[in-house]
N, C-alpha and C positions, 0 to 999 in steps of 0.2 A: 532576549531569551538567554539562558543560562546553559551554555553549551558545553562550558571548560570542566567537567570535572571529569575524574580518574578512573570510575567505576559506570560502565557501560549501567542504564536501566533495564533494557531487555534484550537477550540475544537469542536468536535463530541459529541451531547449531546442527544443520545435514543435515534439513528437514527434506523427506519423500512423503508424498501422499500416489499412490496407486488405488484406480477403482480397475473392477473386473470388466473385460470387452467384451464383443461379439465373440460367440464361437463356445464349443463344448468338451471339456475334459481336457486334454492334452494340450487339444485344440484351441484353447480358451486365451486369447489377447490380453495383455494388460493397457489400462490407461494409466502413463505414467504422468499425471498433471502435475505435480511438484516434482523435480528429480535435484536433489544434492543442494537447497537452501540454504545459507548462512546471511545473515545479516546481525548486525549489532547498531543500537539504535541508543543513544546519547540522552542522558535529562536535560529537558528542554527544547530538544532538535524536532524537527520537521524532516522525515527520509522519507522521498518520495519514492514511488513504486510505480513505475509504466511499461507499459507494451498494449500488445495488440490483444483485442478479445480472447477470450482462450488461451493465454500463455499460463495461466495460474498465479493471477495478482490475486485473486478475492480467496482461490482455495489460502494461498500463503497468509492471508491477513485473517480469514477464520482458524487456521491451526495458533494464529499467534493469541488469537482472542480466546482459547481452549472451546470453541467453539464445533470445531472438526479435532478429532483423535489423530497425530502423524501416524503413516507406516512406519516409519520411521525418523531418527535422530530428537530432539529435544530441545525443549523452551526453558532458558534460565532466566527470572525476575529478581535483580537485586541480589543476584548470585542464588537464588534457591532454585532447583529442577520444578518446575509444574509438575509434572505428573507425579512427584512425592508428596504431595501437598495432602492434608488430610484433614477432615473435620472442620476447626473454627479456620484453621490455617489459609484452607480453600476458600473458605465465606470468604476470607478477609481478601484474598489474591482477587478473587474473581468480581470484585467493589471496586480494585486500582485500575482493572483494565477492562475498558468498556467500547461500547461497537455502534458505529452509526452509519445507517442501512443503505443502499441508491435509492431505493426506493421509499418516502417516509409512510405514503399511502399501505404498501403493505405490510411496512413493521409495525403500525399501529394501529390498532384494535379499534375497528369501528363502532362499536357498542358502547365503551366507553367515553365520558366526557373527557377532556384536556386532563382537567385535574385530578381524576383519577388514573388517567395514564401518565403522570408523573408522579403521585402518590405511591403507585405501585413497588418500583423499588425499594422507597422506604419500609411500605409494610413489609415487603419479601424479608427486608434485614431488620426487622421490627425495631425501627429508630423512632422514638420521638411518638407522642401521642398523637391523637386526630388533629386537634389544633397546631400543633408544633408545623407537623406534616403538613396542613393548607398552608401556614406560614412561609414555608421552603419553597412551597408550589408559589406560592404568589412572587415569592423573591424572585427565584427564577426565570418565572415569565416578564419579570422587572429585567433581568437581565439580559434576555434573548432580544428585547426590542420590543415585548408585546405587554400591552399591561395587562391586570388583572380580573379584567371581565372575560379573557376569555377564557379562562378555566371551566365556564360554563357551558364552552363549546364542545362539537363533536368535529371529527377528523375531516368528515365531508363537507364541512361549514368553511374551510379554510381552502387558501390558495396552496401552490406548490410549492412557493417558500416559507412560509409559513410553517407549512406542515414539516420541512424539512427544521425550522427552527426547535419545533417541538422535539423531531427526533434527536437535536443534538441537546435541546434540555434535559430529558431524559435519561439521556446517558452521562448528564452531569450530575443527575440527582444526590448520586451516590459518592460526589465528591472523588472520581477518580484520579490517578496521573498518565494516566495513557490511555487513548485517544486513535482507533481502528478505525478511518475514516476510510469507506467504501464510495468512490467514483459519488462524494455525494453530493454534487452540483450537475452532473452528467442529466439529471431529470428538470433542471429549470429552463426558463427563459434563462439568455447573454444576459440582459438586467436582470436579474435578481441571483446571477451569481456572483456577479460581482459582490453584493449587499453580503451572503452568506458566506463568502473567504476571508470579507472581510472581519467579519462576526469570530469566526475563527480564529483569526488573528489576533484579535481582541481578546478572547476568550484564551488564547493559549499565555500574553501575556498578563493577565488578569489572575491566570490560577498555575500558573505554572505548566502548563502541559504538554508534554510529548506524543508527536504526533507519526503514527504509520500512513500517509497518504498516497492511496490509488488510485488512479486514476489512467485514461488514455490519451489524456488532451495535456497536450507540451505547455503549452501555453499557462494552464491554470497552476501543472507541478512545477512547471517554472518561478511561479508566482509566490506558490506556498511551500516551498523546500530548502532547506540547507543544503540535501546530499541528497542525489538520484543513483534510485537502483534499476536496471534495463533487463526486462524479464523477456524471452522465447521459449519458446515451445517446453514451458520449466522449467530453465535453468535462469540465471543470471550470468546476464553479459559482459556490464560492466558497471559500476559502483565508483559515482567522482561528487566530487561539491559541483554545487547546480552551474555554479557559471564556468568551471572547467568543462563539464560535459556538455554543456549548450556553446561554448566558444569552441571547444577542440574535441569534438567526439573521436574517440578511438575506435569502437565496433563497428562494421561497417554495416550492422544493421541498426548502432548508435546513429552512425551517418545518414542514415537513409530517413527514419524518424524525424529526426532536426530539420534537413533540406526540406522534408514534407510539410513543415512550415512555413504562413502565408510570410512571400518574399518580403512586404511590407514591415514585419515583423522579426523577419531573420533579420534585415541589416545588413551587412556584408558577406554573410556565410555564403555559403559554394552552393552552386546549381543546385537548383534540383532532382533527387536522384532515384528516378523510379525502379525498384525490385522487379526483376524478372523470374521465371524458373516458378514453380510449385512449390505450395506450400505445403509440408509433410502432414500425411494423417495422425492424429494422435495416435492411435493404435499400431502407427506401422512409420516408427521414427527412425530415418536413417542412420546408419553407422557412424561412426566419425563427430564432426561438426554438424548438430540438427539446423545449420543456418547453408550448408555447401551448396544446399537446391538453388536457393538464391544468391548467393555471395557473388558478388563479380570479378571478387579476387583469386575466387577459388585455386587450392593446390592441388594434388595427389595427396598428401595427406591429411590434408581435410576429410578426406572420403574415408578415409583410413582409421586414424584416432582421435578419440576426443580427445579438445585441446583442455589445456591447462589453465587455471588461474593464476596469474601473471601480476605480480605487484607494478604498479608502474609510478611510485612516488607515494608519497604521504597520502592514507585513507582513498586509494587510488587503485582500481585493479580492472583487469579484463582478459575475458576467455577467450582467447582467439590464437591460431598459429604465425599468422601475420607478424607477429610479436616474439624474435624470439627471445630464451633465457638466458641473463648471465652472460652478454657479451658484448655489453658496456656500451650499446647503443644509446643515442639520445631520444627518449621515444617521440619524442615532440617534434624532430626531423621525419622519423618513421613517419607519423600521422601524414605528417604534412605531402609525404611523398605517395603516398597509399591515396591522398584524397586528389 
């Protein structure tokens, strides 16, 4: 994969998404499921995206895919703003970056045969005649693994991988370079995830692509990442290359993730390390640090301010007080003392 170049492919710049809560008028709660998103994501690279259910991996991956409108902050491609995008401008953005679902059963339209739901995109951007377009279709299902009788199939005729195959041909259709990959092994059998990461893999070095992968299972973003991002309760924790954050987690709810990995697997990392304390209601997020209910490190002012984002070395950072600024600490001592 071609990681080294100069000019980031897509950044995430103070991205919020807010829905409306419980309650009326004055009264009225917000859900802050995105709060203060940045990421920048590399041509070529793999940046993984994990946490727990509900911290806002899938809202952050549909605002990237212009899928969900931000409340706030903005998506630059190739340095141009999305939301300035107009006309053919759009057609053309909205072809490079495309989205492939957890679920393939319910992205994909059961009335239609195979071939027509890989067709579709091409007539959407009216590419290529009927023939040109079965030709694509057939290629592609050359490519996925599957040959080309089953374009004659329907969605309910196929297995789970399968269908998940389908949905990442699909979103290949259109020859994209970025790649909103939603927890999408989360729905197979253990065997046949393996088949479709690896497919992926394949696929990303076959056509060059960069990938946003979500996911909640360490093990699989372990597998398919360069650089992991550590999402709670909507913000970002902490952002490292995969094997710094799987060997030396800094967050201590990084810490708590990793340890919760089967020991087999960990290899020599440190115990593991069960979170105690409640977990905050979306609607009613603590002050301070949304992590202080659980933390075991907890301060006084954790309760008090949110913490900062904290460089901690080359493409390396974490929100946490634990850490302080600018005083020439070795962080890699710190960790080591914290864990």
């Amino acid at each position: 994969m071609s990681k080294h170049h100069d000019e980031p492919l897509i950044e995430l710049n103070g991205l919020f998404k807010t829905y409306d809560g419980a309650g009326f008028g004055a009264a009225k709660k917000k859900v802050h499921a995105v709060h203060d998103v940045s990421l920048t994501i590399m041509p070529g690279e793999t940046l993984g995206l994990v946490g727990e259910s509900g911290c806002g991996k899938s809202t952050t991956g549909r605002m990237a895919a212009r899928l969900l409108q931000p409340s706030a902050g903005n998506i630059t491609y190739r340095g141009r703003d999305l939301s300035l995008l107009r006309g053919r401008e759009s057609k053309t953005m909205r072809k490079a970056i495309q989205y492939v679902f957890q679920d393939p059963y319910a992205s994909l339209n059961p009335k239609f045969t195979i071939a027509d739901l890989l067709e579709e995109p091409l007539r959407i951007h009216k590419l290529g005649d009927k023939a040109e377009r079965r030709r694509q279709v057939d290629a592609m299902l050359e490519t996925i693994g599957l040959n080309s009788s089953y374009a004659r199939r329907y969605v309910h005729e196929l297995s789970g991988g399968q269908r998940q195959r389908i949905g990442i041909a699909r979103a290949l259709m259109l020859k994209p370079e970025f790649l909103i990959l939603d927890e999408p092994v989360s729905a197979l059998d253990v065997s046949v995830q393996s088949q479709i990461l690896n497919l992926l893999k394949d696929l990303q070095k076959q056509y060059g692509l960069t990938y946003l992968f979500i996911s909640h299972d360490l093990n699989v973003v372990h597998y398919m990442s360069d650089r992991v991002a550590v999402m709670y309760m909507g913000k970002l924790v902490e952002i490292a290359d995969v094997e710094g954050l799987y060997h030396a987690p800094f967050h201590p709810y990084t810490q708590a993730l990793i340890s919760a990995i089967p020991s087999e697997q960990r290899g020599k990392r440190s115990e593991r390390r069960l979170l105690t304390g409640e977990i905050p209601d979306a609607l009613s997020i603590p002050e301070g640090c949304s992590f202080h209910t659980r933390c075991p490190y907890v301060r006084d002012s954790c309760r008090r301010e949110t913490p900062p984002i904290i460089g901690m070395g080359e493409s390396r950072t974490v929100r946490c007080h634990l850490y302080p600024v600018d005083e020439g600490l070795d962080y890699g001592e710190t960790k080591v003392a914290l864990g």
